[in-house]
N, C-alpha and C positions, 0 to 999 in steps of 0.2 A: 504494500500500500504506500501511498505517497500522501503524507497528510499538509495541513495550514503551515504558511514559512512561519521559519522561526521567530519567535517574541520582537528583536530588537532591529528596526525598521533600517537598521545603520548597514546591518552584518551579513549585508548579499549572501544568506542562507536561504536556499530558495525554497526544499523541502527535507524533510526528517522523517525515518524509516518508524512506521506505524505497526501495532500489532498484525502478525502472522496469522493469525487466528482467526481475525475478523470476517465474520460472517454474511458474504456475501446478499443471504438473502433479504437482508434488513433495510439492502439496500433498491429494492425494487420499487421501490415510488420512486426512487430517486433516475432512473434511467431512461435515457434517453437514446435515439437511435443514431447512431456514427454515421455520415454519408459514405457512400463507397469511395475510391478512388476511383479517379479519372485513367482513362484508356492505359495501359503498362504495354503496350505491344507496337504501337507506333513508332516511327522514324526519332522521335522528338521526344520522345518518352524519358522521364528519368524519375529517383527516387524522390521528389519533392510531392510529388502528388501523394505520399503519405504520411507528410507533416502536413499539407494544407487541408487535407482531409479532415484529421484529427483535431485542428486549432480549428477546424469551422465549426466541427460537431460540439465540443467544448463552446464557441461562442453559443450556440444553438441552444444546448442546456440551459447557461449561463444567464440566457434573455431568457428563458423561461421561469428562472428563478430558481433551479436547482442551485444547490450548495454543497452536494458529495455526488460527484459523477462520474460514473465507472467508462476507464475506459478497456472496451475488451476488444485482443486484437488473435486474429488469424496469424498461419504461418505464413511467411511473404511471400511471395512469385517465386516461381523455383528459376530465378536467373539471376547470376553472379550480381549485376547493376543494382539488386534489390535485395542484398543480403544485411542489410541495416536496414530494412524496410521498418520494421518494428523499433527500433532505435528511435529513428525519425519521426515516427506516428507519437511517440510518447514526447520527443521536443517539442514536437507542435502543439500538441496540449498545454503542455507548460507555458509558450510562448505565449496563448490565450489568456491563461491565467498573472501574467504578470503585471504588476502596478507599480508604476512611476513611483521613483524615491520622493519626490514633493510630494504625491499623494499621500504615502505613508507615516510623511514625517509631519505632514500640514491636516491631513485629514485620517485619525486612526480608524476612526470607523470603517472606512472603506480600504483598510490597508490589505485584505484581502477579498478576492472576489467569489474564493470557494472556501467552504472549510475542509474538506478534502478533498484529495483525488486517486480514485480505486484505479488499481493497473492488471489485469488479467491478461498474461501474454505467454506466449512458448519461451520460455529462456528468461523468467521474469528476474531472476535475481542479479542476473549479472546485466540486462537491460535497464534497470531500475538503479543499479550501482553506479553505469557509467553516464547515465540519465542526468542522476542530480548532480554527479561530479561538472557535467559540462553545463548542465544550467544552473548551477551554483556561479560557475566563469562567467557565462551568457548574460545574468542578473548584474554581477559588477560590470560587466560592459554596457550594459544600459544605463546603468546607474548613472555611469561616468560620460559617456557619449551624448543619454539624452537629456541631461539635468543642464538647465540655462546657463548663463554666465556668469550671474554669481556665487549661485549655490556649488558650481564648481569651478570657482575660479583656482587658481594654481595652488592658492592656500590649503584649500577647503579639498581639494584634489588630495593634498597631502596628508589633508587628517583623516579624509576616508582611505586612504591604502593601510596609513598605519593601521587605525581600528579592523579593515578588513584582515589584516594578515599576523595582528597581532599574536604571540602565541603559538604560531604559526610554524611551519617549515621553512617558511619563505623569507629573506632578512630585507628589508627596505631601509636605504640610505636615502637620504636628500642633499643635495645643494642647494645652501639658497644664499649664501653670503655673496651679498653683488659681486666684490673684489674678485673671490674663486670664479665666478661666473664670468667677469672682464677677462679673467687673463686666461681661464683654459677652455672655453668656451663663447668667443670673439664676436661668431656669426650669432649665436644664439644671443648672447647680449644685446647683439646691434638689436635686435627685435623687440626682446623685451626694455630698452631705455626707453622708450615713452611708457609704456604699462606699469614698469618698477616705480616711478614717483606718482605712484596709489598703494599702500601698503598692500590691499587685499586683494591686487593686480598684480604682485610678484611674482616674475616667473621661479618654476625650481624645475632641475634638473631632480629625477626620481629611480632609483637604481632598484628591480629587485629579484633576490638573486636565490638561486635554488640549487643547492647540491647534493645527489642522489647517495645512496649506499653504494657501497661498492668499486671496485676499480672504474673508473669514469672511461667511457668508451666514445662520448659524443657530447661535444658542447656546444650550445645553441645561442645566439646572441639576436636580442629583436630590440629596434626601436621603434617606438609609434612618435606620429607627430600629432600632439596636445595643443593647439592652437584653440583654445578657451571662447577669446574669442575674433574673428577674423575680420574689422572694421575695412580690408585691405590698405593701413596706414597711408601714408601720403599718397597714395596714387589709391583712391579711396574708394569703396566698392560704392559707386552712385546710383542712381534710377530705380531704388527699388530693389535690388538685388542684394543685399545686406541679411534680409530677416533668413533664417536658420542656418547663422554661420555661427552657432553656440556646438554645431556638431561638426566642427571641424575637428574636433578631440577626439574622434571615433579612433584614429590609429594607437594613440596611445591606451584609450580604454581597450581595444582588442589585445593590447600586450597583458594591460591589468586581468581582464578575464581568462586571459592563456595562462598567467604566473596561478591564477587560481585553479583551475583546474589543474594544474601540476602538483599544487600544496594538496587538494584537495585526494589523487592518485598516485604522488609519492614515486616515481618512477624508479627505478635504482640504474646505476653508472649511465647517468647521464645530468650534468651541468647546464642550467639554462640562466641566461640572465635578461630581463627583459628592464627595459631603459624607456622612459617617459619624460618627452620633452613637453615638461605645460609652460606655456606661455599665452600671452593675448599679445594683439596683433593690435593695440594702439596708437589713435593718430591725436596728435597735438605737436607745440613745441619741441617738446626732446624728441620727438618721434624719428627713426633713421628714412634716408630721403635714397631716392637713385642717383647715381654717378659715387654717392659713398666708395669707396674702396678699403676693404677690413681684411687682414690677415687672418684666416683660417688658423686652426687650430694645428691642422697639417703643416703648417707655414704656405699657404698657397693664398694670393693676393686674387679678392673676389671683387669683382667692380657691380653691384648694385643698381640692375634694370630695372626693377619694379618690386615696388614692396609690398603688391601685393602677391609676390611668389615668397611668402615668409615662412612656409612650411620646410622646405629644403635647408632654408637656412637654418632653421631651429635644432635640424635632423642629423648634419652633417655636423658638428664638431661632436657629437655626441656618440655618432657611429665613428669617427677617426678614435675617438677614446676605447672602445669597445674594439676597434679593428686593431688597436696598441695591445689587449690583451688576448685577443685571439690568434695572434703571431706566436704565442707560445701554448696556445690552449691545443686539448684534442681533439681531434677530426672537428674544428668547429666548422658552423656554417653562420654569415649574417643573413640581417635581414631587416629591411625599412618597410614600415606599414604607418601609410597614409591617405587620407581622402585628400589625395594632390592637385589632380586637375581635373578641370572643365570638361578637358577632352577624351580622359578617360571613358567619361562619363555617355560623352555625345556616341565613343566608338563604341560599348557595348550595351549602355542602356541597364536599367534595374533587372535583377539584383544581383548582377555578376562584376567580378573584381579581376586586377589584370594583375602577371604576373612575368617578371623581366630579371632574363639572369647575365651576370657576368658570365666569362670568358669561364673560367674553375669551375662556376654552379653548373653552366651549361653544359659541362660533360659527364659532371655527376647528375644531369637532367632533374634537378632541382626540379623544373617548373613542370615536367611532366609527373612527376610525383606528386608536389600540389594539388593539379587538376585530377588527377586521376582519384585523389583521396580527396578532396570535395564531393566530386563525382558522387561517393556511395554515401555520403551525409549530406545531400543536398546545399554544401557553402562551394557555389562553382565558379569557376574561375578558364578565364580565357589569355591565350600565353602569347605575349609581346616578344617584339628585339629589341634591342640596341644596338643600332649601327653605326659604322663610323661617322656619318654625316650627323647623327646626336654629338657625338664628341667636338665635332668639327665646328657646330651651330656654338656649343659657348666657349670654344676658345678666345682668349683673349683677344679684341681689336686692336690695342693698342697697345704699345711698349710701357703703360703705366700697371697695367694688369695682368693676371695668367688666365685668370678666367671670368668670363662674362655671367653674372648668374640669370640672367634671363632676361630678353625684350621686353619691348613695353607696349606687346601685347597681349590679351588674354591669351591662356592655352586653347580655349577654343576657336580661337581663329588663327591658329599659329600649326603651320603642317608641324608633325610630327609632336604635338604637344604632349602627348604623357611619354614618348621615349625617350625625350631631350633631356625633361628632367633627371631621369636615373642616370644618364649620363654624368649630368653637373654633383649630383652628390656622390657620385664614384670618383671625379675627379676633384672635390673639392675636400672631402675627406684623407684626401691620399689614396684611395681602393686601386688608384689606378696602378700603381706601384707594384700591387699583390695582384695582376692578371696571371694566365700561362705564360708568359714570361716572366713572370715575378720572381725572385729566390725563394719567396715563402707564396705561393699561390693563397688567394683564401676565397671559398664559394661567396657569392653575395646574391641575392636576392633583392628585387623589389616589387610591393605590394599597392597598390594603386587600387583604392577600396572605395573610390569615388562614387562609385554607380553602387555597390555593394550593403554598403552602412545601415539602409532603411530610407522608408518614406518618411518625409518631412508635408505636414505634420505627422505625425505617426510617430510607430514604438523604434530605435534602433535593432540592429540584427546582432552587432557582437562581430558579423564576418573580420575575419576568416577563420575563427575561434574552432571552429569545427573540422573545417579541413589541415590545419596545422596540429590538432591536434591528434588527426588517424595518420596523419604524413609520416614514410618512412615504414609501413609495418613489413615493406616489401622489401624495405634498403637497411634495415639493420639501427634505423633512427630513433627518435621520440618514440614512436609510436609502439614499436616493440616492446619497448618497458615500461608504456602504457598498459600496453594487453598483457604483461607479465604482472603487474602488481593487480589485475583485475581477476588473479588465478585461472585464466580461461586458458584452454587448451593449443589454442592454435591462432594466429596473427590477424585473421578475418574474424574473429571471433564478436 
C-alpha cells in the first residue's frame, strides 16, 4: 500500500509503506475504474500511455471525491519497450496526486489530495520500493522547479536541500561568501552582482555529494543551472515574455531530485556529486552588461553577448570545478542539465529533452544510453551534435577575447541555437582540453530540458530524473547499483 505523504510539508517524503495486511475489501466504495491505455502496437507507440492512463484514472476518482483509490494493474505487454509498464502506471498516479509546496505550507488542509493510495500489481514490492524512491526525487524536483521566486530564491533553495537531506547519506556544502564566489567562480559572479545587493537574492553555489559502499567503480558529476529567476538582465526579456521564468531552476532541481533518489536507494561503489548553480538573473545598476569580458575560472577570457544567455555562465565555472576533480576521479562521466534554450524547445517540442555529447561520451554512447533508458520510463529524450561550426560560432572575434559567449540574439532565431551553446560551456570550462585528444579524456554530457520541464502553468516533471536514473543498467553505470541495492535479480528488473 502506498499511504498520505508524510506529516512535514518541508520533507519531499512523498509516501510511506502502509500495512500489508490491509484489507482490500473495505475498500470497494472506494473504486473506481482505470481507463485503459491507449493503442501499445502502433509505429509511435511507447511506455507513456501507462502513466497517462493511471494519472487520468486517479484525477477521475479524485473529482469524484474518492480519498483511498486503488490502483490495480495487469501484467504489461509482453514487449521489451513495456517492461516498466507497471512502474510507470504507479508514477502517474503519484504525479496526480501531488500538491504544490505553497499549497502545503500556505494551505494544510488541502496538503493532501488523497488519504491513500492502494497498489495491486505483479511485482508489487519491488514496484512500490522503486516507486517512492523516485517520486520521493520527483517531489523535491517540483518543489524546487515549480515554487516562484521567492519562496525559492537561492537562500530558501539552500534551507530546503539542507532540511531535505539532513540526516541523510547525502553531504550538502554551500558557497555563498561573495569573495569565494568572485575569485573561483568569475562567470557565475558576473550574474549574480546585480541579485547579491538583495540579501535574499544571493546567489550560492550548492554541492551535494554521495559516496557509495564499496570499492567505487563509477563517479558521476551533474550540474543543473538554478536561475531563480531569469528577468534576462540588461538585454531584458520584454513584451511579455518574462512571466514563468521562476522555472528556469528546473536543471538544478532535477540534480536535487537525482541526489534524492540516490540517498533515498543507496547504490554501492558508485560516487555521484550533483552541483547546483542558484542564482537570479537581475537587472538594475550593478547588473553585468554585454561586451563585459570576465576571466573564466579555467582562465579562458569570455566576452559577454547577451545576458540574457546567463545560464551557461552560471554553469560553466562550476563544471571547470567539478571537471578539476574528475581528472583524478573513476571512470567519471559529466554532465550539464538545463532549461537552456529557446531553440531546444522550438526543435522538439513538449515533453522531450535533448541530449549532446563530447568527443569521450560519444564513444562511450552516453546519449544512446540516455535515450534508450528514458525510453522504458517514459522521460524521453532526442540526441543532438556538436559540430565544429558550434565551436567555431563563439570563438573569439577579436584579439581582446578567446571566447564569444553568445550573440545578441535569441536562441530561437539563431541557426544552430541549442548546439552552440554546449559548445561555449565545453570551451569555457576548459572541457575542451579533456577531448580524444586530451591526456586525460573525460565523457561530458549535455542536457537541454527546455521542452522537457513541464507545462507552464502547470505541475513540473523533475525530467530527466527518470531516465538518469535507469541509465547504465546495460553499461555497468548508476543504474546497476541501483537494481542491486533494490535486491532484484536481474538489471531490467
Amino acid at each position: 500500500m502506498l499511504d498520505k505523504p508524510a506529516s512535514c510539508p518541508k520533507s519531499g517524503q512523498a509516501v510511506r509503506h502502509c500495512c500489508n495486511g490491509l484489507n482490500y475489501q473495505t475498500w470497494l466504495d472506494d473504486m473506481l475504474s482505470i481507463p485503459a491505455t491507449s493503442a501499445l502496437n502502433k509505429d509511435f507507440s511507447d511506455v507513456r500511455s501507462y502513466g497517462a492512463a493511471a494519472e487520468k484514472g486517479i484525477k477521475r476518482a479524485l473529482s469524484a471525491g474518492i480519498k483511498r483509490p486503488l490502483l490495480s494493474l495487469l501484467p504489461v505487454a509482453n514487449n521489451p519497450m513495456y517492461k516498466h509498464g507497471n512502474l510507470v502506471s504507479v508514477l502517474g498516479a503519484l504525479q496526480a496526486l501531488y500538491v504544490p509546496l505553497e499549497v502545503r505550507e500556505g494551505l494544510p488542509e488541502k496538503a493532501h489530495k488523497a488519504e491513500m493510495l492502494g497498489l495491486d500489481c505483479p511485482d508489487a514490492e519491488s514496484v512500490h520500493k522503486l516507486a517512492l524512491a523516485l517520486e520521493n526525487g520527483r517531489i523535491a524536483g517540483r518543489d524546487i522547479g515549480g515554487s516562484d521566486p521567492e519562496r525559492m530564491a537561492p537562500p530558501r533553495v539552500e534551507q530546503y536541500v539542507r532540511e531535505l537531506f539532513d540526516g541523510s547519506s547525502v553531504n550538502v556544502e554551500v558557497i555563498s561568501d561573495l569573495k569565494t564566489i568572485e575569485k573561483e567562480y568569475p562567470l557565475f559572479a558576473a550574474v549574480n552582482r546585480c541579485a547579491n545587493d538583495v540579501p535574499r537574492h544571493a546567489g550560492r553555489v550548492i554541492y551535494l555529494r554521495y559516496k557509495g559502499s564499496g570499492p567505487i567503480e563509477k563517479t558521476i558529476y551533474l550540474v543543473g543551472k538554478g536561475v531563480t529567476y531569469d528577468t534576462g538582465g540588461c538585454d531584458i526579456k520584454a513584451g511579455g515574455i518574462m512571466a514563468g521564468m521562476h522555472r528556469d531552476k528546473c536543471g538544478s532541481a532535477a540534480v536535487a531530485a537525482f541526489m534524492k533518489v540516490v540517498d533515498e536507494l543507496k547504490p554501492t561503489n558508485v560516487e555521484v556529486v550533483g552541483a547546483m548553480a542558484m542564482v537570479r538573473n537581475s537587472v538594475g545598476s550593478n547588473a553585468y552588461v554585454s561586451d563585459e569580458i570576465i576571466t573564466s575560472r579555467a582562465g579562458v577570457r569570455v566576452r559577454v553577448g547577451n545576458t540574457d544567455a546567463e545560464g551557461r555562465m552560471a554553469m560553466a565555472d562550476v563544471l571547470c570545478k567539478l571537471k578539476e576533480e574528475a581528472v583524478n576521479a573513476i571512470n567519471p562521466q559529466l554532465m550539464t542539465i538545463a532549461t537552456l534554450t529557446g531553440h531546444a524547445y522550438l526543435t522538439v517540442g513538449e515533453p522531450y529533452s535533448i541530449i549532446l555529447d563530447n568527443g569521450p561520451a560519444a564513444r562511450q554512447e552516453v546519449s544512446k544510453k540516455v535515450q534508450e533508458a528514458g525510453n522504458l520510463l517514459g522521460d524521453m529524450f532526442e540526441i543532438s551534435t556538436i559540430r565544429k561550426e558550434d565551436y567555431a560560432f563563439h570563438k573569439g572575434k577579436s584579439e581582446y577575447e578567446d571566447v564569444l559567449q553568445c550573440n545578441n540574439l535569441p536562441s530561437s532565431r539563431t541557426p544552430r541555437g541549442h548546439q552552440a551553446p554546449a559548445a561555449f560551456i565545453i570551451l569555457a570550462s576548459g572541457l575542451n582540453k579533456h577531448g580524444i585528444d586530451g591526456a586525460v579524456p573525460l565523457p561530458f554530457s549535455h542536457l537541454d530540458i527546455a521542452a522537457a520541464s513541464g507545462p507552464f502553468p502547470g505541475i513540473p516533471s523533475s525530467a530527466p530524473v527518470l531516465a538518469l536514473a535507469r541509465i547504465g543498467s546495460n553499461g555497468g553505470t548508476l543504474a546497476a547499483s541501483l537494481v542491486k541495492s533494490l535486491g532484484l535479480t536481474t538489471p531490467s528488473a
